[in-house]
C-alpha positions as CSV (number, residue, x, y, z in Angstrom):
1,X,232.2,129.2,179.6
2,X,232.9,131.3,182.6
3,X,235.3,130.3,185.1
4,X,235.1,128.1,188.0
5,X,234.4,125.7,185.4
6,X,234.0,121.8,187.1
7,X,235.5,118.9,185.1
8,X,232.4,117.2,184.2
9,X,230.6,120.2,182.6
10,X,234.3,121.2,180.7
11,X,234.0,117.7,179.4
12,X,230.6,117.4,178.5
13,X,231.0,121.1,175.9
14,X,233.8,119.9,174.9
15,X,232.1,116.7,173.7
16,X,229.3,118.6,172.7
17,X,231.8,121.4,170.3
18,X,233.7,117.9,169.2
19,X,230.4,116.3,168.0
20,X,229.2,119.6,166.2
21,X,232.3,119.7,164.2
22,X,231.8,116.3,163.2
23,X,228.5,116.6,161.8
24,X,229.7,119.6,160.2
25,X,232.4,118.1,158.3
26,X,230.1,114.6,157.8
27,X,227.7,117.2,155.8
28,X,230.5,118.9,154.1
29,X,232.4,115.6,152.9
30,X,228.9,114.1,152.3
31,X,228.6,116.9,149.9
32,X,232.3,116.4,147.9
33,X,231.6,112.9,147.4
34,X,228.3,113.8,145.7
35,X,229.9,116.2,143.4
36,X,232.4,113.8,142.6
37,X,230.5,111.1,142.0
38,X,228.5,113.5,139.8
39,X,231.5,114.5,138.1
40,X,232.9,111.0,137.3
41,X,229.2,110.1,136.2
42,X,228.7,113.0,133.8
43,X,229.8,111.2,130.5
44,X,227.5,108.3,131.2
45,X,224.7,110.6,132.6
46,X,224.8,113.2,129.5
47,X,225.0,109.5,127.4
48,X,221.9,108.4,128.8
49,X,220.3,111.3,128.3
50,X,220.8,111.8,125.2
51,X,219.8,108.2,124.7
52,X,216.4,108.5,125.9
53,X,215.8,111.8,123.5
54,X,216.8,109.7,120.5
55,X,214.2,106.8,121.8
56,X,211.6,109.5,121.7
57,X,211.0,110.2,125.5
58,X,209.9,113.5,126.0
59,X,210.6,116.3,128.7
60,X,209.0,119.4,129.4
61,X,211.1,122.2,127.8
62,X,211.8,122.9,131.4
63,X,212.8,119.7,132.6
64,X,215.1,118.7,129.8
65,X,216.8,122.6,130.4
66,X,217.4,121.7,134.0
67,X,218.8,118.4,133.3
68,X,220.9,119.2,130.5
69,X,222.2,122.2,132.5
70,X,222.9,119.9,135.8
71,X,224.5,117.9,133.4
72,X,226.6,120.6,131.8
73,X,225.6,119.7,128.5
74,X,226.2,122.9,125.8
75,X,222.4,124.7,125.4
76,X,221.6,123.6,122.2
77,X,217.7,125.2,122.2
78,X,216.2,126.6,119.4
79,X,220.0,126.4,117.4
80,X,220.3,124.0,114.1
81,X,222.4,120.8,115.2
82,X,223.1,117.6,112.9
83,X,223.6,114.0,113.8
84,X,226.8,112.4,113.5
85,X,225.8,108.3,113.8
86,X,229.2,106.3,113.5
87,X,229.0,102.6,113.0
88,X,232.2,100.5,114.6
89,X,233.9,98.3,111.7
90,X,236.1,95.8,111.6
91,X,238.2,94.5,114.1
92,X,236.1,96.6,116.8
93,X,232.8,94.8,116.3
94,X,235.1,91.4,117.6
95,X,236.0,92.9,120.6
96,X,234.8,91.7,124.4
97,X,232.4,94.0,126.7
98,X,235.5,96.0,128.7
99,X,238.4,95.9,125.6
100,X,235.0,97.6,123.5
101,X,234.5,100.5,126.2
102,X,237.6,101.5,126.3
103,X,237.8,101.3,122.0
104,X,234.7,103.8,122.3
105,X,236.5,106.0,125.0
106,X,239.7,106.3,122.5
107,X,237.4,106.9,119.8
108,X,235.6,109.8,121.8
109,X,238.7,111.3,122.5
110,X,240.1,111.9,119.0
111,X,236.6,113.0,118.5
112,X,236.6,115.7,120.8
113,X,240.4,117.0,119.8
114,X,239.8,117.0,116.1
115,X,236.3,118.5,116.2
116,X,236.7,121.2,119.6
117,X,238.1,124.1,117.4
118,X,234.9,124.3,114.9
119,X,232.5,122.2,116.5
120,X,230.8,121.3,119.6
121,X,229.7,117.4,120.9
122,X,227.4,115.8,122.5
123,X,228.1,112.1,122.3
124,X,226.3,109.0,123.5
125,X,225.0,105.4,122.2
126,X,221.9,104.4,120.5
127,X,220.1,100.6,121.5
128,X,222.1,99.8,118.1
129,X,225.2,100.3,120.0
130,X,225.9,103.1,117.1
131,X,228.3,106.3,118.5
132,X,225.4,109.2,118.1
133,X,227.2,112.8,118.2
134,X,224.7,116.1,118.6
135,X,226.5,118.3,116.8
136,X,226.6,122.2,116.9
137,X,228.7,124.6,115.3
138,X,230.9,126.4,118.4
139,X,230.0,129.7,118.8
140,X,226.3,129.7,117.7
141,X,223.8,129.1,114.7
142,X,225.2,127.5,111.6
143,X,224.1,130.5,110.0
144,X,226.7,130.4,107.2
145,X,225.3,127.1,105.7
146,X,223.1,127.8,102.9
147,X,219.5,127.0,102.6
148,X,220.5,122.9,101.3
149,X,222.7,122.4,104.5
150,X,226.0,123.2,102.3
151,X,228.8,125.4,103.1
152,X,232.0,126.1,104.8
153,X,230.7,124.7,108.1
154,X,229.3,122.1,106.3
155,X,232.3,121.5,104.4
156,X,234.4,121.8,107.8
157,X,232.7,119.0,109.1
158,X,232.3,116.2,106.7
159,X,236.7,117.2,106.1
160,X,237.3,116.8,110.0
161,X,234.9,113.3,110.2
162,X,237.7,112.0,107.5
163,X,240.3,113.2,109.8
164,X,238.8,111.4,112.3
165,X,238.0,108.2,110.5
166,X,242.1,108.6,109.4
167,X,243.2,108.9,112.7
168,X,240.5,106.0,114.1
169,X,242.5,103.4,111.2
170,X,245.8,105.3,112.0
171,X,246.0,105.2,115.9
172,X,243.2,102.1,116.7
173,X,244.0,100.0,113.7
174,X,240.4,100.0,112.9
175,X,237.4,101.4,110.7
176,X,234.2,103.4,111.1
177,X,231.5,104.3,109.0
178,X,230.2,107.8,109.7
179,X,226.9,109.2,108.2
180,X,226.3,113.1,108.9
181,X,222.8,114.1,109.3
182,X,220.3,116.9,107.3
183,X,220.4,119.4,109.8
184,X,217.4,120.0,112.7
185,X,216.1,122.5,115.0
186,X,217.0,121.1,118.7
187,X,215.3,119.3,120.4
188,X,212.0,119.2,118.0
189,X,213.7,117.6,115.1
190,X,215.8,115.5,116.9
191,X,214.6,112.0,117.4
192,X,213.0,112.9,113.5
193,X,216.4,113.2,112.2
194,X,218.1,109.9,114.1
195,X,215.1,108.1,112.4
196,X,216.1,109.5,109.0
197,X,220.0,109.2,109.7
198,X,219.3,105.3,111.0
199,X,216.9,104.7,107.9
200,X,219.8,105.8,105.4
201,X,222.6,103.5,106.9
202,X,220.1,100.2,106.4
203,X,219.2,101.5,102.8
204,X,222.4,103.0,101.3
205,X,225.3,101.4,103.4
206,X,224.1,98.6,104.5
207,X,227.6,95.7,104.9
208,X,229.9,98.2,103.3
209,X,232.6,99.6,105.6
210,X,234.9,102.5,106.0
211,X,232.3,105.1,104.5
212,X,231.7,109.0,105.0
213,X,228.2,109.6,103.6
214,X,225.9,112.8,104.3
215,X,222.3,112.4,104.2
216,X,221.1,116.0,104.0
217,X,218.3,114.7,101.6
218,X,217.0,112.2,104.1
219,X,213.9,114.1,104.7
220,X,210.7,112.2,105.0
221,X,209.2,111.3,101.6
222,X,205.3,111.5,101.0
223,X,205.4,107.5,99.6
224,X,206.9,106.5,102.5
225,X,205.1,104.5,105.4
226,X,206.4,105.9,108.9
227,X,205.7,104.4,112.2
228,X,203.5,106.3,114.9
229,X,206.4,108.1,117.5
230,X,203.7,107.4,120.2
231,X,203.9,104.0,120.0
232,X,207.7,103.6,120.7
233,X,208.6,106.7,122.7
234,X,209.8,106.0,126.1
235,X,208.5,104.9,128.7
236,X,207.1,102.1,126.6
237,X,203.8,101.2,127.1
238,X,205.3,97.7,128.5
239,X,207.0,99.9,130.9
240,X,204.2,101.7,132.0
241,X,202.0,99.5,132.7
242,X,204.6,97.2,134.7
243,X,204.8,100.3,136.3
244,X,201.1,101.1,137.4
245,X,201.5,104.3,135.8
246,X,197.4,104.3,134.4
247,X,196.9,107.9,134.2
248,X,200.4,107.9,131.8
249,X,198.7,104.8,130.0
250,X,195.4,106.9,129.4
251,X,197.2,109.3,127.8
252,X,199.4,107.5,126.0
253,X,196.7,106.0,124.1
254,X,195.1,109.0,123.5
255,X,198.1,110.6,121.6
256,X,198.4,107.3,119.7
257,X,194.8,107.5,118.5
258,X,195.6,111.2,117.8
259,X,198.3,110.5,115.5
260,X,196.4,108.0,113.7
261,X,193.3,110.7,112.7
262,X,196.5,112.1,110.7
263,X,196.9,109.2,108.8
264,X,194.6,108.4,106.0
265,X,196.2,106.5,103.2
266,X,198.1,104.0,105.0
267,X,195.3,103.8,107.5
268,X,194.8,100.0,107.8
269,X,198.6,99.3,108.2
270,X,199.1,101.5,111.0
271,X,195.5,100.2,112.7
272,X,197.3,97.0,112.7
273,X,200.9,98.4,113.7
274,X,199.1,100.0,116.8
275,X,196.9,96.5,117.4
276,X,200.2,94.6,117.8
277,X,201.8,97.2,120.0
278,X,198.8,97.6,122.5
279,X,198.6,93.4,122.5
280,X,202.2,92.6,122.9
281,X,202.3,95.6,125.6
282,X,198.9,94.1,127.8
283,X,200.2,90.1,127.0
284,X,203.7,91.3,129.0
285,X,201.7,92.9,131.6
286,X,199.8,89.7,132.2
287,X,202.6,87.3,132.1
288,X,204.8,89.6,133.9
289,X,202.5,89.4,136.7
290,X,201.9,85.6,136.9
291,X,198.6,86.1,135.2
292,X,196.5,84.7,132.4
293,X,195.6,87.5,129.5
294,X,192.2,85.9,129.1
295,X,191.5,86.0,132.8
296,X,192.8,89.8,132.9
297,X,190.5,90.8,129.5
298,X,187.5,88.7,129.5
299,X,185.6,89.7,126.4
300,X,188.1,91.8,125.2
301,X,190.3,88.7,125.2
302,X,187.9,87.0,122.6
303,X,188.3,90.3,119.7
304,X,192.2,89.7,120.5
305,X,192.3,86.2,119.5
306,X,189.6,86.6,116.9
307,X,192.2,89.4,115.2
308,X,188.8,92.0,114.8
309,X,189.9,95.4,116.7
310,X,191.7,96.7,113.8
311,X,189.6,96.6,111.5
312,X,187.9,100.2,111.8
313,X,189.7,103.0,113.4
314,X,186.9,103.5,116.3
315,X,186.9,99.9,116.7
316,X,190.4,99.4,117.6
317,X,190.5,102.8,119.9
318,X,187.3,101.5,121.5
319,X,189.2,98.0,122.4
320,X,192.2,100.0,123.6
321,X,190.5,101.7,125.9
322,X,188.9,98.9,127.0
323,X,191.6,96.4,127.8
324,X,193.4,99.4,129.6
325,X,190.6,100.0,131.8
326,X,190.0,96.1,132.6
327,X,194.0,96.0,133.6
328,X,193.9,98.9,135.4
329,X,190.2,97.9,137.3
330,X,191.6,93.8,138.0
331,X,194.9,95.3,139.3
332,X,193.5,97.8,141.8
333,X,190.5,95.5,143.0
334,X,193.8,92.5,143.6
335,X,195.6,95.2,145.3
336,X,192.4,96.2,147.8
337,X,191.8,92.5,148.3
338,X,195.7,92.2,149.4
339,X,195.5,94.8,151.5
340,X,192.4,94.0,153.1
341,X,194.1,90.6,154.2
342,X,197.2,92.5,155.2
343,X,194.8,94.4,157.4
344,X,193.4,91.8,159.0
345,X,196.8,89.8,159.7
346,X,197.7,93.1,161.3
347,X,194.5,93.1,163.2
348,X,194.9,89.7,164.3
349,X,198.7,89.5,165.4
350,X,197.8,92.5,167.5
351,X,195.0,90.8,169.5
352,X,196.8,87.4,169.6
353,X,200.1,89.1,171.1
354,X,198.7,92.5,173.5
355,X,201.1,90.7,176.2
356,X,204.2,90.6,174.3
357,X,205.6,93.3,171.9
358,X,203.3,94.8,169.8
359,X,205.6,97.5,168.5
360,X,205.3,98.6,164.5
361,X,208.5,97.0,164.4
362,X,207.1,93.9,165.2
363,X,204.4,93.8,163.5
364,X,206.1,94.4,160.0
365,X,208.6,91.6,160.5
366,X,205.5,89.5,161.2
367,X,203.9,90.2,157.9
368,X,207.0,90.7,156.3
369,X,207.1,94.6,155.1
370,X,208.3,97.6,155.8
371,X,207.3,99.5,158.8
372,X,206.9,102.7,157.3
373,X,204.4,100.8,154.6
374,X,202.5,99.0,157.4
375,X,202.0,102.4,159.0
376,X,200.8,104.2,156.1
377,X,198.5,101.4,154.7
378,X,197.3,101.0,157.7
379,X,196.0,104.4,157.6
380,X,195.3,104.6,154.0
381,X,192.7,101.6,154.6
382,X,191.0,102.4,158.1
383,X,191.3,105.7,158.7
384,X,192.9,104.9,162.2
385,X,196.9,105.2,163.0
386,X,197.7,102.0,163.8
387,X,199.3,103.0,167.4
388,X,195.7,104.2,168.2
389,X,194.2,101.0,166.9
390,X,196.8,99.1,169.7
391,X,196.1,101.3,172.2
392,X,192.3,101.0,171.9
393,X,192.3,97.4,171.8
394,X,194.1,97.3,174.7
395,X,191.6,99.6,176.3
396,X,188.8,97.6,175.0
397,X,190.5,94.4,176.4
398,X,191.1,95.5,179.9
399,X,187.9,97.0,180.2
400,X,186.7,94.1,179.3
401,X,188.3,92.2,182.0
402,X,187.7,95.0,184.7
403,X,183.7,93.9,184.7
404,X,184.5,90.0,183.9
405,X,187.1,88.5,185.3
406,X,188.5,89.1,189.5
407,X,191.8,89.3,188.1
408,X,194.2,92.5,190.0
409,X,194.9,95.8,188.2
410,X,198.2,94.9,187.9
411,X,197.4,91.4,186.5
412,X,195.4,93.4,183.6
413,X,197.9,95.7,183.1
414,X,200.6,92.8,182.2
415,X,198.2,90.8,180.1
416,X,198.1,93.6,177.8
417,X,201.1,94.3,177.9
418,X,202.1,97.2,180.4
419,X,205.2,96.3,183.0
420,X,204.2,98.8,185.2
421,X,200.5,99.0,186.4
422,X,200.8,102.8,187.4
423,X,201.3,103.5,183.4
424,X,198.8,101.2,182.7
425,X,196.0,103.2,185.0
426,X,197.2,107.1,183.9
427,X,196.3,105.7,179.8
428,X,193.4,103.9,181.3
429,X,192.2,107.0,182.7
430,X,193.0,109.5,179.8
431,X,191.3,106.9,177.5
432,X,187.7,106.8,179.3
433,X,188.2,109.5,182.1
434,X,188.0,106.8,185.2
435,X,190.7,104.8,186.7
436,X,190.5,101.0,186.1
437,X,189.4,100.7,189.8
438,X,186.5,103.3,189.2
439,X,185.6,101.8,186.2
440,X,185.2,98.1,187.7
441,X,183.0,99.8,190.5
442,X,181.1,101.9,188.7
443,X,179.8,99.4,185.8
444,X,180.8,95.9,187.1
445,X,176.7,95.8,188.8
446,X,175.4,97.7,185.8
């Protein structure tokens, strides 16, 4: 500022300097409660994560780098990891809700101290409520363990989950049962080699307690009947079609059906595995919705209830398709008819209220939505903003009171709502190039 400076204008940048630094330091303190939030989230966000890789969701390789590294979770791509999956024993199992968190963050801890020099974690929950630990040997490749999955690291790690089950009875007056996974390629063989891990403690452990046992053998046997991973993956197909996701549905049911060409001797059991799936999954759709599964189907409905779409494999991926596209196809036509009605409540208020407030704001408490949705449906379905539609049913009104009624300009102008008549004839004018009074003479003998 250059001097003479009056009061007002020293006052006013002053002000104006004062508010600057305040929405400098909003941003900036905006910004460190982020971070710490994230920070104090991290365990539960990497858990999650983790979580949804062992339910068989799948990421882009891209996408699950980026979120593991926003997560700060150690890179294990393309390196050989095993599964630690820890069941807690006796008394833990007794435990409430908060008393059982706090067991698990104990048990993480010891976790983390006895395995940091040799190994590294990544630990999270299964929908068991099992501990499942990623683990990777610290400083790269478990290259010394021989071709079976034995050898010193091997050795190292099966001797430090005893320390650890030790120190769990020692510290927590408690048991766990750990079983240590075959070792997988991340991130292919993961959700494989939690299947096999989860598969061994129902077969071999089963009630017994207080147990260490490897399953390096676990692979997948030939004799063995294994579910299709596209039918359980997440999202679910419950979840997407709650969702509306139909494109995700397609092709959801596409890699179903394309794991099942790979199956040939168990065929018929896995026709009906995918049968049930697909039912339960349009059945919860339905209900979810406040809807009858009949009315949703139709003929579709009558091969569910009459059990015949698994029979064949074309038959069943034919009746997939089909009660896929009927959801999707009664959905969309409900949601056109709702929003034609929503239109025309729209339309309606507006004409019934061109005197009073007609604002979007209005209008959206009147129909009871959003604004910003009434403005974009509005849109979406006519073609028209829906400020222009106001404005040119004002238009329309007042000229249609300029050539029928004697009422004054400014007796117009406040039936449709302007308070001022001279704002009333500059839109009049810009809208069909005459001023109300030019219009009423030029077309009122016509």
């Amino acid at each position: 500022m250059l001097k003479p400076v009056k009061d007002e204008e020293l006052l006013a940048t002053v002000d104006d300097v004062v508010k600057r630094l305040q929405d400098e330091w909003a941003q900036v303190l905006s910004h460190e409660r982020t971070a710490r939030m994230l920070r104090e989230n991290l365990p539960q966000m990497r858990g999650n994560l983790l979580h949804e890789l062992l339910e068989g969701r799948r990421y882009s390789l891209k996408e699950l780098q980026d979120r593991m590294s926003m997560l700060r979770v150690p890179s294990f791509f393309g390196e050989p990891f095993r599964l630690m999956l820890v069941r807690l024993e006796e008394p833990f199992y007794t435990y409430d809700s908060q008393s059982l968190a706090l067991l698990e963050y104990a048990v993480g801890n010891i976790a983390e101290e006895l395995f940091a020099p040799h190994f590294e974690l990544w630990p999270g929950k299964d929908s068991h409520d099992y501990l499942v630990y990623v683990v990777r040997r610290a400083g790269g490749p478990d290259a010394e363990e021989s071709a079976n999955g034995e050898g010193e690291p091997f050795q190292t790690l099966e001797s430090t989950a005893a320390q650890w089950q030790s120190a769990v009875q020692t510290y927590l007056n408690g048991h766990l049962t750990i079983l240590i996974s075959r070792i997988g390629v991340f991130p292919d063989d993961l959700s494989e080699v939690y299947d096999t891990t989860l598969s061994a403690l129902r077969k071999h452990v089963g009630a017994e307690r207080d147990l260490i046992m490897t399953v390096a053998g676990e692979r997948q046997e030939g004799s063995e009947v294994r579910s299709i991973p596209a039918l359980y993956e997440l999202p679910t197909m419950n979840q997407l079609l709650e969702a509306g996701q139909w494109e995700t549905a397609g092709e959801r049911v596409e890699r179903i059906f394309g794991e099942l060409r790979g199956k040939q001797e168990e065929l018929h059991e896995h026709l009906l595995e995918t049968y049930f799936v697909i039912a339960s999954a349009a059945s919860y759709y339905a209900h979810k919705t406040g809807r009858p599964l009949a009315g949703l189907l139709g003929s579709s409905y009558e091969k569910l209830i009459q059990g015949a779409p698994y029979r064949s494999w074309q038959q069943l991926y034919d009746w997939a398709a089909d009660v896929l596209h009927r959801l999707r196809s009664q959905t969309e036509d409900e949601a056109k008819d709702s929003r034609t009605k929503l239109i025309e409540q729209v339309q309606r208020f507006v004409e019934q209220h061109l005197a009073s407030d007609v604002s979007l704001t209005a209008i959206a408490d009147h129909v009871f939505m959003h604004p910003v949705y009434i403005s974009k449906i509005y849109k979406l379905e006519t073609g028209e903003n829906l400020s222009d539609y106001v404005n040119r049913v004002r238009m329309e009104k007042a000229a249609h009171m300029l050539l029928r009624t004697q009422d004054k300009i400014y007796e117009i102008a406040a039936s449709i709502g302007y308070q001022r008549a001279h704002s009333f004839i500059n839109v009049f004018k810009k809208h069909t190039g005459l001023t109300p009074q030019e219009y009423r003479d030029k077309y009122s003998n016509a």
